[in-house]
C-alpha positions in Angstrom: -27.4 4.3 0.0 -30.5 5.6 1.9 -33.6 4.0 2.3 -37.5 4.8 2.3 -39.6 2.3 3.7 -43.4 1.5 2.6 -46.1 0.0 4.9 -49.1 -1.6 3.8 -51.3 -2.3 6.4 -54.0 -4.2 4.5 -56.9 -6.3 5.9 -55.4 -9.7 6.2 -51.7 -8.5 6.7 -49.3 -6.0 7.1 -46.0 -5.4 4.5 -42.7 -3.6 5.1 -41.2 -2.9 1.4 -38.1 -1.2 2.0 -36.7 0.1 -1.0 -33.2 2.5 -2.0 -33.0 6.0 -3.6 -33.4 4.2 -7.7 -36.2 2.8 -6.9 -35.0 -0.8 -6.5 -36.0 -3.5 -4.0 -34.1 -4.1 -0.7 -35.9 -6.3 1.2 -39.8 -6.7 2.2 -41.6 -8.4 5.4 -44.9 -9.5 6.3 -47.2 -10.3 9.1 -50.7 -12.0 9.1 -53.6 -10.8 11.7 -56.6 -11.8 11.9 -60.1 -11.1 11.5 -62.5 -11.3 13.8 -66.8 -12.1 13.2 -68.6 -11.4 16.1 -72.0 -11.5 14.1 -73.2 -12.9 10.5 -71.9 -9.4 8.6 -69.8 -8.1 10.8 -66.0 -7.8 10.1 -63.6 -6.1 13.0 -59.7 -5.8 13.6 -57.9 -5.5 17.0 -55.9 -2.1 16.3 -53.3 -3.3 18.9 -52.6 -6.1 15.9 -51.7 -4.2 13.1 -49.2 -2.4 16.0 -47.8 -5.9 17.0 -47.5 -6.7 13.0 -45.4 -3.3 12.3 -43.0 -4.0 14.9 -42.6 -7.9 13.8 -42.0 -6.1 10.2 -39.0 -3.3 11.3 -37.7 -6.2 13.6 -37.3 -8.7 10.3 -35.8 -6.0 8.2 -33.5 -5.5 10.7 -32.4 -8.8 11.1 -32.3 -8.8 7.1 -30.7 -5.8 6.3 -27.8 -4.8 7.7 -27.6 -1.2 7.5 -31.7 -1.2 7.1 -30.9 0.6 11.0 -28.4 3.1 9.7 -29.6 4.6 6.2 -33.6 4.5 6.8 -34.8 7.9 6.1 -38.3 7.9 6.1 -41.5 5.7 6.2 -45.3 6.1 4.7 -48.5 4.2 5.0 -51.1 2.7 2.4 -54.2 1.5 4.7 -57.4 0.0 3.7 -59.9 2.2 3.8 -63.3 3.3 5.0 -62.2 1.5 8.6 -63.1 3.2 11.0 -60.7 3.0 15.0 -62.1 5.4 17.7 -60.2 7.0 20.7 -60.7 8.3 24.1 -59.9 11.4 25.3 -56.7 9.4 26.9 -56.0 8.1 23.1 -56.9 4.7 23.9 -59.0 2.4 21.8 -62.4 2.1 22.7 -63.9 -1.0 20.6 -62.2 -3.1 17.5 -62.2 -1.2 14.5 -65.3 -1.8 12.7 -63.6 -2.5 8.5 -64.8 -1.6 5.1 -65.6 -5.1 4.2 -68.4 -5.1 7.6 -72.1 -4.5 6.0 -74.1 -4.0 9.5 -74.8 -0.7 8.3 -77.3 -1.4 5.5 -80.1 0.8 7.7 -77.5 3.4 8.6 -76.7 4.0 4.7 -80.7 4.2 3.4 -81.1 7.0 6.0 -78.4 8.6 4.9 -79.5 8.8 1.6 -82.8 9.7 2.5 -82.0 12.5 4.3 -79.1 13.8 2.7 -78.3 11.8 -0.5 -78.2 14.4 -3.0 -76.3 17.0 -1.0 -73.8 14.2 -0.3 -73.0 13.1 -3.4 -72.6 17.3 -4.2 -70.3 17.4 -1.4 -68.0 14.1 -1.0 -68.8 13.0 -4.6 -69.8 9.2 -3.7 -73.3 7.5 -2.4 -73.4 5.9 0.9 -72.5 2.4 0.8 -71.6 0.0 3.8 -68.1 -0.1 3.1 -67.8 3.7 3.8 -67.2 5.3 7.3 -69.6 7.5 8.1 -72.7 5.0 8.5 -70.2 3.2 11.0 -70.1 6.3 12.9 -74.2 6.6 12.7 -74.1 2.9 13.7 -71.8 3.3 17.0 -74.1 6.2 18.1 -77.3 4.4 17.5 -76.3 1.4 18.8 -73.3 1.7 21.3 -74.1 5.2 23.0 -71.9 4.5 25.9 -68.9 4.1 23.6 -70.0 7.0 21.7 -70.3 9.5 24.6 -66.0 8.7 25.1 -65.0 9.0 21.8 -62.9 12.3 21.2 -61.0 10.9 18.1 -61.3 8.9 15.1 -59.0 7.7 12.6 -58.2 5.2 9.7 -56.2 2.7 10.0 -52.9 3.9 8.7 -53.5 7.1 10.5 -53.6 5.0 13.6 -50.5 3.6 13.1 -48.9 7.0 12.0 -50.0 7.9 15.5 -48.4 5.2 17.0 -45.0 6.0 15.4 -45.6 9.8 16.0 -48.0 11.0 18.4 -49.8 13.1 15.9 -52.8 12.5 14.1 -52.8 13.3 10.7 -55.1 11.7 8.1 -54.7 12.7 4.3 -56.5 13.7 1.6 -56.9 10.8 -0.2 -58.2 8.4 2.8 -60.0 11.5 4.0 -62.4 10.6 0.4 -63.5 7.4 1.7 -65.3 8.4 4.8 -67.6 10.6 3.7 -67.3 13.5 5.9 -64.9 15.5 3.1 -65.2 18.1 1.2 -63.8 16.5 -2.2 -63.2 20.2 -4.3 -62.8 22.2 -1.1 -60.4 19.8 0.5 -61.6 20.5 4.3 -64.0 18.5 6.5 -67.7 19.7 5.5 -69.7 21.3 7.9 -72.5 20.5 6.6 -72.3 17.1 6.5 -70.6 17.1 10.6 -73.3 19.2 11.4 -76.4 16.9 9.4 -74.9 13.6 11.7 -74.3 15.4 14.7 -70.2 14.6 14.9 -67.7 17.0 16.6 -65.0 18.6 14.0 -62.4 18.3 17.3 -62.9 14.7 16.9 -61.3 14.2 13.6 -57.2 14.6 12.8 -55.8 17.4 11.2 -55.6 17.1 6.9 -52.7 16.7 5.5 -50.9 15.9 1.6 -50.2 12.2 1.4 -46.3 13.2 1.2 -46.5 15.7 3.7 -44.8 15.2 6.7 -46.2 14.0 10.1 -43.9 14.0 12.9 -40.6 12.0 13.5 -39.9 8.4 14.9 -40.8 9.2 18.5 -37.2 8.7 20.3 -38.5 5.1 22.5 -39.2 3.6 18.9 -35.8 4.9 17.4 -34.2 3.6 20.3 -36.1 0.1 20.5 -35.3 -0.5 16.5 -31.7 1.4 16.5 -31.9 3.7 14.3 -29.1 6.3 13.8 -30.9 8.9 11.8 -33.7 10.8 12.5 -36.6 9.1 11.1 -39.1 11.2 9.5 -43.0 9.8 9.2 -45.1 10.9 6.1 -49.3 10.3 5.6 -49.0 8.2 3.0 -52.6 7.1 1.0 -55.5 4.7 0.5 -54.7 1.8 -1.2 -56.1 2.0 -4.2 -54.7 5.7 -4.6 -50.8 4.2 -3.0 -51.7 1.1 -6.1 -52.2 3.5 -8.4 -49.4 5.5 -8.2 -47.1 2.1 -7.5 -48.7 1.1 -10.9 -47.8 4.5 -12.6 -51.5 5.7 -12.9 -50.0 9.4 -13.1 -52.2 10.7 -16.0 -55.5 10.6 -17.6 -54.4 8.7 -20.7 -53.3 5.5 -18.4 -56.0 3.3 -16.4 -55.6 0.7 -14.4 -57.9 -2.9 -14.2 -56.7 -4.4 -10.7 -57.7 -7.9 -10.2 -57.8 -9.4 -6.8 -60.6 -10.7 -5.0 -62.6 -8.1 -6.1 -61.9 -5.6 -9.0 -60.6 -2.2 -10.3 -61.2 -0.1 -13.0 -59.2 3.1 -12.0 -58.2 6.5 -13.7 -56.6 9.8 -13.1 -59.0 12.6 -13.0 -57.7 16.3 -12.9 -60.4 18.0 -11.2 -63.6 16.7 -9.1 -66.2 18.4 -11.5 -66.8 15.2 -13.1 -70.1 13.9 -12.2 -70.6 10.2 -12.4 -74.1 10.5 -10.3 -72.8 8.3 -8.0 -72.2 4.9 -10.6 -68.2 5.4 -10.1 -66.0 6.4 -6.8 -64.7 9.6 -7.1 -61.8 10.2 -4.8 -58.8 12.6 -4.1 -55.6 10.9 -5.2 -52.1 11.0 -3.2 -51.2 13.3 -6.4 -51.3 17.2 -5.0 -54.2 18.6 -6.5 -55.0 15.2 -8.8 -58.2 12.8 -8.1 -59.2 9.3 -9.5 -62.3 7.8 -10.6 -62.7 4.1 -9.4 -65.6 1.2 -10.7 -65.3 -2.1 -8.3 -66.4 -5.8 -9.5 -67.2 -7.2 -6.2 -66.0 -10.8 -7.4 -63.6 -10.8 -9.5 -60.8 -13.2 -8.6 -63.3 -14.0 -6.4 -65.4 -15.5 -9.4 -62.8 -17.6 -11.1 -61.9 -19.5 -7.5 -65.2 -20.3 -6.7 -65.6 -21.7 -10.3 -62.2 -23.5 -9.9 -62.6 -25.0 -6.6 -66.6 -25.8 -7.4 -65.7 -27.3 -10.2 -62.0 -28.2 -11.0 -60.9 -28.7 -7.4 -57.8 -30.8 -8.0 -56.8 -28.5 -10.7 -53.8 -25.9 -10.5 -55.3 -22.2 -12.0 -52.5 -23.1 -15.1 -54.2 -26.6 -15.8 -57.6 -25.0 -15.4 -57.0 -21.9 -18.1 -54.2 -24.0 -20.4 -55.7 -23.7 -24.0 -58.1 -20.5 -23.4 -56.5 -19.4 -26.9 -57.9 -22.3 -28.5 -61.5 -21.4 -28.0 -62.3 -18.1 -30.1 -63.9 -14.8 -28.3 -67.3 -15.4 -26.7 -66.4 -19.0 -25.8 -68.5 -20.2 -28.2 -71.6 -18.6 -27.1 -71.6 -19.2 -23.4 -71.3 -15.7 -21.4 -71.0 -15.4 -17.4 -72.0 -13.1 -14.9 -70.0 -12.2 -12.1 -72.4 -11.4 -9.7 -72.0 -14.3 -7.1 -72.1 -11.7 -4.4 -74.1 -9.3 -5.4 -72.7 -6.0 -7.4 -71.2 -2.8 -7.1 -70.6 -0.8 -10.5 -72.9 0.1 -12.4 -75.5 -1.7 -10.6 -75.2 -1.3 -6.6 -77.5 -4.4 -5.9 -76.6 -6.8 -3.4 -79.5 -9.3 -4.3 -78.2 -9.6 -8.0 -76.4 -12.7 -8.3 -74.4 -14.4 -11.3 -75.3 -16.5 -13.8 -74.2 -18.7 -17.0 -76.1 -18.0 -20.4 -76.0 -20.1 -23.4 -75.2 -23.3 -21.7 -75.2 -26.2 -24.9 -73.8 -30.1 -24.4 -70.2 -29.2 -26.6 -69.3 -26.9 -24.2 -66.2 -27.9 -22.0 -65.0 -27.0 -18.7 -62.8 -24.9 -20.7 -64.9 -23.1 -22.5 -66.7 -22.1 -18.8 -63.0 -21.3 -17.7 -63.1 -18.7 -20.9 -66.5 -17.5 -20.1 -65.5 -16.7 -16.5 -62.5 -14.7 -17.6 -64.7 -12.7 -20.4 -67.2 -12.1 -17.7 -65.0 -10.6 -14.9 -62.9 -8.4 -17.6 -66.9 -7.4 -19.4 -67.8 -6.3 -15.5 -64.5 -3.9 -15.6 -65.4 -2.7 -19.0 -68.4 -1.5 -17.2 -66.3 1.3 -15.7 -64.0 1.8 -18.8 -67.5 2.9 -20.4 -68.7 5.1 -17.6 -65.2 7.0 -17.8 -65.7 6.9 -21.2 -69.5 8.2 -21.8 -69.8 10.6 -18.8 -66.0 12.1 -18.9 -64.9 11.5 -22.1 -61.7 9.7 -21.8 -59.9 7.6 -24.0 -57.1 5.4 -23.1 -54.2 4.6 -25.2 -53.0 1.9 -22.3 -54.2 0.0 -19.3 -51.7 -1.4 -16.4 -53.7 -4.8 -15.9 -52.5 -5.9 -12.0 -53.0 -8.6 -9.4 -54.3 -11.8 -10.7 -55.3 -10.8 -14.3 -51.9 -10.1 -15.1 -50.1 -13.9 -14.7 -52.4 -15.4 -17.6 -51.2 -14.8 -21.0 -54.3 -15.5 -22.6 -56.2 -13.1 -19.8 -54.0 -10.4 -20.8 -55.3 -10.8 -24.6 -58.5 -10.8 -23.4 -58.3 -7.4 -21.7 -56.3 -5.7 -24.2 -59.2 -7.1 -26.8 -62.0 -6.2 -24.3 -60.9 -2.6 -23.3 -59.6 -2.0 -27.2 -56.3 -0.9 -25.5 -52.9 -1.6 -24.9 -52.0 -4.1 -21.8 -49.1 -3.9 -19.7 -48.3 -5.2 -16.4 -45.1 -4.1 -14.0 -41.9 -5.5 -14.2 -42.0 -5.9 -10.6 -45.9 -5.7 -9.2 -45.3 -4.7 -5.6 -48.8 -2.9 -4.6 -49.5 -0.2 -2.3 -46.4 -0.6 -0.8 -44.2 0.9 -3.6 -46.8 3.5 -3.6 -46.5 4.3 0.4 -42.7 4.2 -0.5 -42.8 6.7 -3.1 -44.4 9.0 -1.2 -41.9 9.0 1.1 -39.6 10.0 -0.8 -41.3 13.0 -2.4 -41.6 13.4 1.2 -38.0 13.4 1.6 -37.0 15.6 -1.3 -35.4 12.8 -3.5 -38.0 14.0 -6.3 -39.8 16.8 -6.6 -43.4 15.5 -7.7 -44.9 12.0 -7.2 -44.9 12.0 -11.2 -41.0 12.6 -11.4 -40.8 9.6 -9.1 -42.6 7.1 -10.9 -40.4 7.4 -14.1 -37.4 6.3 -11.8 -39.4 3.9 -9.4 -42.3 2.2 -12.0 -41.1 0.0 -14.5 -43.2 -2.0 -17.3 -42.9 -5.1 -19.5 -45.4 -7.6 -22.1 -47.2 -5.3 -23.8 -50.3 -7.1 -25.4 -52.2 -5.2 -28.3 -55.6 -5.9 -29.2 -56.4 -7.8 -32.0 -58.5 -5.7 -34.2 -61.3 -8.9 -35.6 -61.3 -10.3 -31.8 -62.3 -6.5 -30.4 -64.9 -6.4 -32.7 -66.6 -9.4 -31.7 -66.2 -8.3 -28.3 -67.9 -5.2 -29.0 -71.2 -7.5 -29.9 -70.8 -9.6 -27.0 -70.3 -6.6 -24.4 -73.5 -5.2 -25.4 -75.8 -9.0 -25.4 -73.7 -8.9 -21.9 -75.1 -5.6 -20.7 -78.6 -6.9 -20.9 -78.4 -9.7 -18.8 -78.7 -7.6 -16.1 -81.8 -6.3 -16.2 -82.9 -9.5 -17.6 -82.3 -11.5 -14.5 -82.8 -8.5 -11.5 -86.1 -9.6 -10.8 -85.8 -13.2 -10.9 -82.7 -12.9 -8.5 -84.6 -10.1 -6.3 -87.6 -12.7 -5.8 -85.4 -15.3 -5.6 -83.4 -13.5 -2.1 -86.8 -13.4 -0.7 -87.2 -17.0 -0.6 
């Protein structure tokens, strides 16, 4: 039985899923790195790391897997995005990797948009945000020039590592979207934009399909992990576009609401004509020829553990949400906010923060605990709306991952919420199974990443909406769509304090 292996090299970790031609499970590995804070803001990675991790991962499989050696065929990559590693002419790392999550570029981004705000969003389809790598390339020139005059390459994460295992560099489509310097419809590096921020083409990697193929194993690596084929290396995605896939987010009738520490509202687009104005990510998908539109909740998860461990510390999460079904839609008139760190979609406002309305003295923890959950699922319907206003769509299911999808009363929520059907994976592996299908489009075990999610992707629970709870969301949604611009000002004046 052959085997394709998918790495996700995320921010706080990297994972080895190794699965076998149906699709099933083998084995998996994973190794922690850290983060490093030089400054208030800042967030950076050690490159050589996420190398040290990968070979920690192949060595544990390995150990694991007896003929892991023998039948591996090929590997992909899902990476976080919008990180940004930078190389000398020698293909050494100059500096840490400056990642998505780092917000020093706040100055970097308004000039952006003031110069060139409308012809970027024409051109790459998003806004300038911090997260995003161009305004860390503006902010290495402006403020380290003497790395800047060495650098001759620059890469993503997973492209990094593809390196590594190669010596190519390749970066495709897909990450390509988050960094601001593509051409979204065009599919090539724009010129204008290069030309606008004064950066070299020669210094960025060659394009490529996320199932394409990048090199093979170079022969020191086969011979330091033993393996007996010839391993071939393919691009691989983003993570979101690796999730989506892994999650079966093939076609335009299926979204997807992630939650983790943050939140997803994600769907298959066909084309990159839809304009969203900026309110929604538009991206290129792993998919040939496919893109996906993308709303992010910037506390999500994030929301219901500060509530826990602010208020319900010595609580498990299952004590904490027990009994949600007892208390009826709109927990009894309380409604949250979940804009504890500021906000991304619809509002990009990082001075907004979160609040509790309707507060009364028979309200319970749990009824908080409710209010919580029907805030961070309202803040995804946010995106569900755009999609639906601006493009049209209407979906007739929703794959709820990540932490939304382990509560039973969570899931009715979101299928009563989104006025669709909820249903979650049999077995929710991430980007990894995404970066794992891709390689094996790569390898030729299915023709189309499509044909290889109806063998790979399987589903279980699905939760319909209950017709007299979705209306009553429908007239708390729109009381919660005011709080907003109810409280901007007071929060705005508030951050100046």
């Amino acid at each position: 039985m052959a085997y394709v292996l998918g790495i996700d090299l995320g921010t706080s970790s990297l994972k080895g899923l190794l699965l076998d031609e149906q699709g099933k499970t083998v084995s998996s590995a994973q190794k922690e790195y850290p983060l490093i804070h030089p400054k208030s803001g800042y967030s950076e990675q050690d490159p050589g790391q996420w190398i040290l991790a990968c070979e920690y991962v192949l060595d544990k499989l390995k150990a694991e897997v007896a003929d892991f050696a023998t039948q591996l065929e090929g590997i992909s990559f899902s990476g976080q995005m919008h990180s940004l590693v930078v190389l000398d002419e020698e293909n050494n790392v100059l500096r840490n990797a400056i990642l998505w999550n780092d917000v020093r570029t706040t100055k970097q981004c308004k000039a952006i948009m003031d110069a060139f705000g409308e012809e970027l969003l024409a051109i790459t389809k998003n806004i300038a945000l911090e997260g995003f790598t161009l305004p860390k390339i503006l902010w290495i020139q402006e403020n380290e020039p003497e790395i800047w005059d060495k650098v001759r390459h620059m890469l993503l994460p997973k492209d990094y590592l593809g390196y590594w295992m190669t010596g190519t560099m390749h970066m495709d489509y897909s990450d390509a979207a988050g960094t601001l310097l593509l051409d979204a419809e065009k599919k090539e590096w724009s010129k204008a934009v290069l030309e606008e921020f004064r950066i070299p083409a020669a210094y960025l990697p060659e394009l490529i399909g996320s199932s394409g193929m990048t090199g093979k194993l170079r022969p020191e690596l086969a011979n330091r992990f033993g393996f007996e084929k010839e391993v071939k290396i393919f691009a691989g995605g983003a993570d979101n576009a690796c999730a989506a896939i892994g999650a079966g987010i093939v076609n335009a009738e299926t979204g997807m609401a992630s939650i983790g520490t943050s939140g997803v509202f994600l769907a298959f687009e066909d084309s990159a004509e839809q304009d969203y104005q900026g309110k929604l990510h538009l991206f290129n998908h792993t998919i040939e020829g496919g893109y996906y539109s993308m709303g992010v909740t910037l506390a999500a998860g994030h929301s219901l553990n500060w509530f826990k461990e602010t208020f319900a510390p010595d609580s498990t999460f299952e004590e904490l949400l027990e009994g949600m079904d007892a208390i009826k839609p709109g927990a009894d008139g309380l409604l949250f906010t979940p804009y504890i760190v500021g906000e991304r979609t619809p509002h990009v406002d990082s001075k907004i923060r979160g609040s509790f309305i309707g507060m009364d003295t028979n309200h319970t923890i749990k009824h908080f605990a409710r209010a919580v959950l029907e805030g961070i699922t309202f803040s995804l319907k946010d995106s569900q709306v755009l999609m639906e206003k601006v493009a049209g769509k209407s979906f007739k299911r929703i794959v709820s991952v990540g932490g939304g999808a382990k509560n039973p009363d969570w899931l009715q929520i979101q299928a009563d919420v989104f006025d669709a059907e909820i249903t979650c994976l049999e077995a929710e592996q991430g980007p990894g199974l995404g970066a794992a299908m891709l390689a094996a489009v790569g390898l030729g075990w299915f023709p189309t990443v499509t044909a290889c999610a109806d063998v790979f992707v399987a589903y279980k629970d699905v939760v319909r909406p209950i017709p007299k709870n979705v209306a009553a969301y429908k007239k708390i949604y729109a009381l919660y769509t005011q709080v907003y611009g109810a409280t901007k000002e007071l929060c705005h004046e508030l951050a100046k304090e």
